[in-house]
Backbone bond lengths (Angstrom), bond angles and torsions (degrees), N, CA, C in turn:
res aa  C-N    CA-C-N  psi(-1)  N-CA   C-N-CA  omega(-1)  CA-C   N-CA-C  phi
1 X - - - 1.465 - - 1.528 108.45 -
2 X 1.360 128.24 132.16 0.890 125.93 -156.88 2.316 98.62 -90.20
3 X 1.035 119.13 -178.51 1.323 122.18 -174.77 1.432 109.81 -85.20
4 X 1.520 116.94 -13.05 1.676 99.17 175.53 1.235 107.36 -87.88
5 X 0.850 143.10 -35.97 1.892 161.91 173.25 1.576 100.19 91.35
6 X 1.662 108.48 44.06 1.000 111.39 175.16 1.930 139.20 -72.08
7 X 1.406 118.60 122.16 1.056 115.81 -130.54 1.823 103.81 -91.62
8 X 1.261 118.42 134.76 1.967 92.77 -161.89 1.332 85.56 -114.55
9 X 1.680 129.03 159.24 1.000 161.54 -144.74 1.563 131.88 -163.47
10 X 1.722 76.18 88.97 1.944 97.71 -172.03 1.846 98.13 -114.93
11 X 1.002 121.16 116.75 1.770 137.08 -152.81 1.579 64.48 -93.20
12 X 1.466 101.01 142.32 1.680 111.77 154.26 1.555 112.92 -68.30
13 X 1.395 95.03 -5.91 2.199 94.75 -153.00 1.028 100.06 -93.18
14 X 1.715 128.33 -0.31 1.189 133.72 -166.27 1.623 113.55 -121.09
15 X 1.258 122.39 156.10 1.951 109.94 177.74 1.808 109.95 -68.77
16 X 1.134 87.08 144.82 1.795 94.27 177.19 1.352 93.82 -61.62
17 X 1.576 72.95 136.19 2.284 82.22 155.70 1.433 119.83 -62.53
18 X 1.522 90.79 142.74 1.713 102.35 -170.61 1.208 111.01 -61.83
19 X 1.587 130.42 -30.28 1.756 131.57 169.35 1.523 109.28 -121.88
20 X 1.021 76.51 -171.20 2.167 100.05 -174.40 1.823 91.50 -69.74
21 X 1.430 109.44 91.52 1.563 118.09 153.09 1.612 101.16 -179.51
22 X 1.575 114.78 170.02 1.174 137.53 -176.04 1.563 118.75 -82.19
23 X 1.108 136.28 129.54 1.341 126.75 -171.86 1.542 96.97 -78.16
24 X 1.314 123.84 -11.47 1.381 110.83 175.32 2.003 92.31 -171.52
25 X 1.615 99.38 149.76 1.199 112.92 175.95 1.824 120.35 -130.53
26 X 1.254 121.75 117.68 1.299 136.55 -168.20 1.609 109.87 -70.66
27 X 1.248 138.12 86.82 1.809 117.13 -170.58 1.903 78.48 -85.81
28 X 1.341 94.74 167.77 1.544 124.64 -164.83 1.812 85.21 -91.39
29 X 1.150 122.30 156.01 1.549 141.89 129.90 1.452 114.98 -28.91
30 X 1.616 85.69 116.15 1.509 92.62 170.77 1.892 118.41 92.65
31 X 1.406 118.11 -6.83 1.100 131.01 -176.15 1.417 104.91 -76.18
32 X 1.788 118.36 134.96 1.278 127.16 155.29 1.452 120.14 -52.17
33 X 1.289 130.75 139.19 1.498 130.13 -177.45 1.495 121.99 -111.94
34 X 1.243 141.54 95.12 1.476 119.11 179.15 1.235 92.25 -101.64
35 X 1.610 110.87 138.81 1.389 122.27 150.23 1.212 101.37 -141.76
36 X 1.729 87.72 140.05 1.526 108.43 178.47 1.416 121.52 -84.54
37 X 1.849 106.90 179.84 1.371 105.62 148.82 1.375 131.22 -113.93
38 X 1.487 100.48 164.05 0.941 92.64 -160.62 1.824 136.91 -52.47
39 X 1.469 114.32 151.93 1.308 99.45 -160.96 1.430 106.75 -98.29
40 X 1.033 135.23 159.56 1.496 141.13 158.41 2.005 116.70 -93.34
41 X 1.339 93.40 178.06 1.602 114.67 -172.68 1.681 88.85 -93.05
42 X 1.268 121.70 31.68 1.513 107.59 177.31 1.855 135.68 -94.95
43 X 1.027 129.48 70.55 1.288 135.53 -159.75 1.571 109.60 -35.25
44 X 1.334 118.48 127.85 1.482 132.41 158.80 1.378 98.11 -6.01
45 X 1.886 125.97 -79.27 1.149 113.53 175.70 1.333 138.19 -84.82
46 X 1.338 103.47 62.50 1.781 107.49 177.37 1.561 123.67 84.50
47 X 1.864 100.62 -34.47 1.715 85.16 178.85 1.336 116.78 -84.31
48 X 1.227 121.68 175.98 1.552 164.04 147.38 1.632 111.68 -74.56
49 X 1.187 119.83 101.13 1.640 111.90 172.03 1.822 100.37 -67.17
50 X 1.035 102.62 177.70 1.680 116.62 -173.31 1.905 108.01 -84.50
51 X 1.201 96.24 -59.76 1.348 110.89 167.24 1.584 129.19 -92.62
52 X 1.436 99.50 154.43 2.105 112.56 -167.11 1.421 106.41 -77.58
53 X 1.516 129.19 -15.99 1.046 104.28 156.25 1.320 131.94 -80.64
54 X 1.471 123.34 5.84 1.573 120.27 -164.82 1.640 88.34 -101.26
55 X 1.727 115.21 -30.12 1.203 131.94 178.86 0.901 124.00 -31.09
56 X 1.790 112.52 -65.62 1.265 152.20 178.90 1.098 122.21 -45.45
57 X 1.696 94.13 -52.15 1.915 111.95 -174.90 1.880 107.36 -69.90
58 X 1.684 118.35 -23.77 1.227 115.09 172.57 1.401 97.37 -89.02
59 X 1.381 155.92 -58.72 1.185 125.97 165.30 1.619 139.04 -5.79
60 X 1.681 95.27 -81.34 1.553 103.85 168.63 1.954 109.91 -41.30
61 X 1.445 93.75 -63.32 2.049 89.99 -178.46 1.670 117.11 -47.66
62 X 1.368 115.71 -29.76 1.384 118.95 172.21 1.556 113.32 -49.70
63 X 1.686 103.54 -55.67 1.192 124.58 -165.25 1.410 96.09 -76.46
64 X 1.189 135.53 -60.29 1.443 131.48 171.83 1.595 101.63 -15.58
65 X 1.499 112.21 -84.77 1.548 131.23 169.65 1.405 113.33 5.59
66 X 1.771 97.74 -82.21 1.303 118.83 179.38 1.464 126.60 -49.79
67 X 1.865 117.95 -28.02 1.011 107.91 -163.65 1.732 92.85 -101.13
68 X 1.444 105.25 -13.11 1.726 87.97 174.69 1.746 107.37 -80.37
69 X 0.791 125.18 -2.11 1.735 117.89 -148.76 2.254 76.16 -96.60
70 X 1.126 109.94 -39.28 1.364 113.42 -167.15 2.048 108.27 -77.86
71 X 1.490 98.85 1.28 1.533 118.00 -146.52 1.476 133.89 36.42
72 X 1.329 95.16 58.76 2.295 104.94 173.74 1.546 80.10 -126.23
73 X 1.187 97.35 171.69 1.698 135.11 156.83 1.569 125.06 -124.05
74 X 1.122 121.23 -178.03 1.377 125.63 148.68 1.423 113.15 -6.60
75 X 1.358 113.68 -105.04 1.648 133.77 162.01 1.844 100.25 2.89
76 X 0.796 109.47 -51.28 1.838 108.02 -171.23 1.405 117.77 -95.51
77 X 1.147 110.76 11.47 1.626 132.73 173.97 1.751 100.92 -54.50
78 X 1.446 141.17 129.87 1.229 106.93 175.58 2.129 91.21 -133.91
79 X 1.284 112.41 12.15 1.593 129.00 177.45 1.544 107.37 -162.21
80 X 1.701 102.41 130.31 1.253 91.20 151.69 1.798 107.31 -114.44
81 X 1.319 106.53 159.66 1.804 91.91 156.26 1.554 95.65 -145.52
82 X 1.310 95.59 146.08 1.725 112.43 176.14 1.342 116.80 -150.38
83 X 1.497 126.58 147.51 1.319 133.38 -158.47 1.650 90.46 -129.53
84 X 1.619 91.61 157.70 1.786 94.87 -161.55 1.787 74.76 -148.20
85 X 1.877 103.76 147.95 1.422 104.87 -170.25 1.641 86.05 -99.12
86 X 1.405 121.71 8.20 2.169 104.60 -177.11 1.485 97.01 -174.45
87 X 1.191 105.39 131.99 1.350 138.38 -172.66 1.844 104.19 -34.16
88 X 1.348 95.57 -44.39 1.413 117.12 -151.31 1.811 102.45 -65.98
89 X 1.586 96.61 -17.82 1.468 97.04 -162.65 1.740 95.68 -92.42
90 X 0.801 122.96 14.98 1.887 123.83 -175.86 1.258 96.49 -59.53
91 X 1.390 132.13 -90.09 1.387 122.13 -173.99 1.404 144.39 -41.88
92 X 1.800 95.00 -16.01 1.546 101.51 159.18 1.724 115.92 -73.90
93 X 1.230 102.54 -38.69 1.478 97.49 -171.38 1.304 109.11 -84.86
94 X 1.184 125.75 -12.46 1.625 131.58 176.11 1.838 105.54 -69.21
95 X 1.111 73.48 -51.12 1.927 90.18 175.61 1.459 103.42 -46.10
96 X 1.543 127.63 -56.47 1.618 124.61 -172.97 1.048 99.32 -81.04
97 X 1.030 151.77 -26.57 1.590 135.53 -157.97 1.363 87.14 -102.45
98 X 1.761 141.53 -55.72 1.127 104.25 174.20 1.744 130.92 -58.89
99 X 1.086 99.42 -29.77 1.801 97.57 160.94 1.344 137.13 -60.20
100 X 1.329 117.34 -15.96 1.625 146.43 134.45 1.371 114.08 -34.06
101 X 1.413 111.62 -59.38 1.426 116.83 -167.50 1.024 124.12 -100.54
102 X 1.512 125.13 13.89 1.753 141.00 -136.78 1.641 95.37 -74.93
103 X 1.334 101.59 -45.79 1.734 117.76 176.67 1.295 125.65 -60.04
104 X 1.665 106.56 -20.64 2.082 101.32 -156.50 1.426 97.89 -103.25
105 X 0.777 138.91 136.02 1.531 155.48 -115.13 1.840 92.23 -114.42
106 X 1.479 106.26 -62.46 1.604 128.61 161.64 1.639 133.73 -73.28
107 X 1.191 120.43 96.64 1.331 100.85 -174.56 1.392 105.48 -62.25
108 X 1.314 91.60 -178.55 1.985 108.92 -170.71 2.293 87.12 -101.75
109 X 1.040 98.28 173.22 1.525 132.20 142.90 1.563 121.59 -45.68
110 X 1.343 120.56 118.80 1.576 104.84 -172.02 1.700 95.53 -136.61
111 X 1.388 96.19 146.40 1.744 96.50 135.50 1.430 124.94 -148.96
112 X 0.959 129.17 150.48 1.699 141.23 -174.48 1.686 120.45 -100.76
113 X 0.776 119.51 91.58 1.574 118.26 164.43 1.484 142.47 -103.80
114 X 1.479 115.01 133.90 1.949 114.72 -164.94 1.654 93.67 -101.54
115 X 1.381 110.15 114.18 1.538 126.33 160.39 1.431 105.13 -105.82
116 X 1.546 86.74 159.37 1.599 83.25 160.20 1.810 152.66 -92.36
117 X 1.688 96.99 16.24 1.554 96.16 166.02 1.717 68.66 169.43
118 X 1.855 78.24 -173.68 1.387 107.88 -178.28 1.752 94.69 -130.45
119 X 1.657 109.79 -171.28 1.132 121.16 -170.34 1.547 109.06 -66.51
120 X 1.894 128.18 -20.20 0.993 101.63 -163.83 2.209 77.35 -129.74
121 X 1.060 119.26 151.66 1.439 118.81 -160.01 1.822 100.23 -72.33
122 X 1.428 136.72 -26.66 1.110 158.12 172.28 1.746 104.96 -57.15
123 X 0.953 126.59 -52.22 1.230 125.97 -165.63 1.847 107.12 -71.16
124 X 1.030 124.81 132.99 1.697 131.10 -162.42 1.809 98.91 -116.83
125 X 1.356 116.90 -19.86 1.361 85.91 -161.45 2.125 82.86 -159.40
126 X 1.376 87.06 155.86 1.987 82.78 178.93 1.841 80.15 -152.09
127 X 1.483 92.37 152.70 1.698 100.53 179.23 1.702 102.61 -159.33
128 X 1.056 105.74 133.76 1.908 128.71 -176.92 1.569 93.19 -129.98
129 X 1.707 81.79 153.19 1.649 99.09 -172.93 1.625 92.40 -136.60
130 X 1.585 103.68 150.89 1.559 121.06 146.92 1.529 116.95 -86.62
131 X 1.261 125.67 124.53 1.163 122.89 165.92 1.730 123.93 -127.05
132 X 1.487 124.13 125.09 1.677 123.47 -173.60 1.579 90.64 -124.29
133 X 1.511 72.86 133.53 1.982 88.48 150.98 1.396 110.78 -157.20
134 X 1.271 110.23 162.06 1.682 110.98 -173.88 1.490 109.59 -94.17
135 X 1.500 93.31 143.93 1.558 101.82 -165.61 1.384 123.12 -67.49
């Protein structure tokens, strides 16, 4: 059980979510919140991998980063949202983010969106998280 005792919310009356997440997640009263921004495919040293799954995997580690420096992890994730510039790349990024989450028992809340680029034409995919836990 993770430390927010955050409560997730899949209505039977409604269709299951199409992947591993919550159609909705409850944080408790009184919980600290980090949410980030969004992250990019941008490596510590300057590069850009070619492909969204290598993208992804520096995303999530960004976000990893962020959520220890604030002290959460994974586990206290309670949204993700991430934008992908082509359809085609879903299973790469599904692939890291479930490898992100391989550990958390509960998925979080998600949503996914296809735009058409970001600020620099190289970048394929950007992802921000909500995260609560009680103090």
């Amino acid at each position: 059980m993770n430390k927010t005792h955050m409560r997730r919310l899949t209505p039977a009356s409604i269709a299951p979510p199409l992947a591993r997440y919550a159609h909705g997640v409850e944080v408790p009263p009184g919980a600290r919140i980090i949410r980030s921004s969004g992250q990019l495919g941008l490596a510590v040293d300057g590069t850009i991998p070619p492909d969204v799954g290598a993208q992804a995997a520096i995303c999530f580690g960004n976000i990893a980063a962020i959520l220890a420096e604030g002290g959460m992890g994974p586990a206290d994730i309670c949204h993700i949202t991430a934008w992908l510039t082509d359809r085609a790349d879903l299973p790469a990024y599904m692939a890291a983010r479930d490898a992100f989450m391989a550990d958390v028992g509960d998925p979080p809340a998600s949503t996914l969106l296809l735009i058409s680029g970001f600020s620099r034409p190289e970048f394929k995919v950007e992802v921000e998280v909500w995260a609560a836990a009680l103090p």
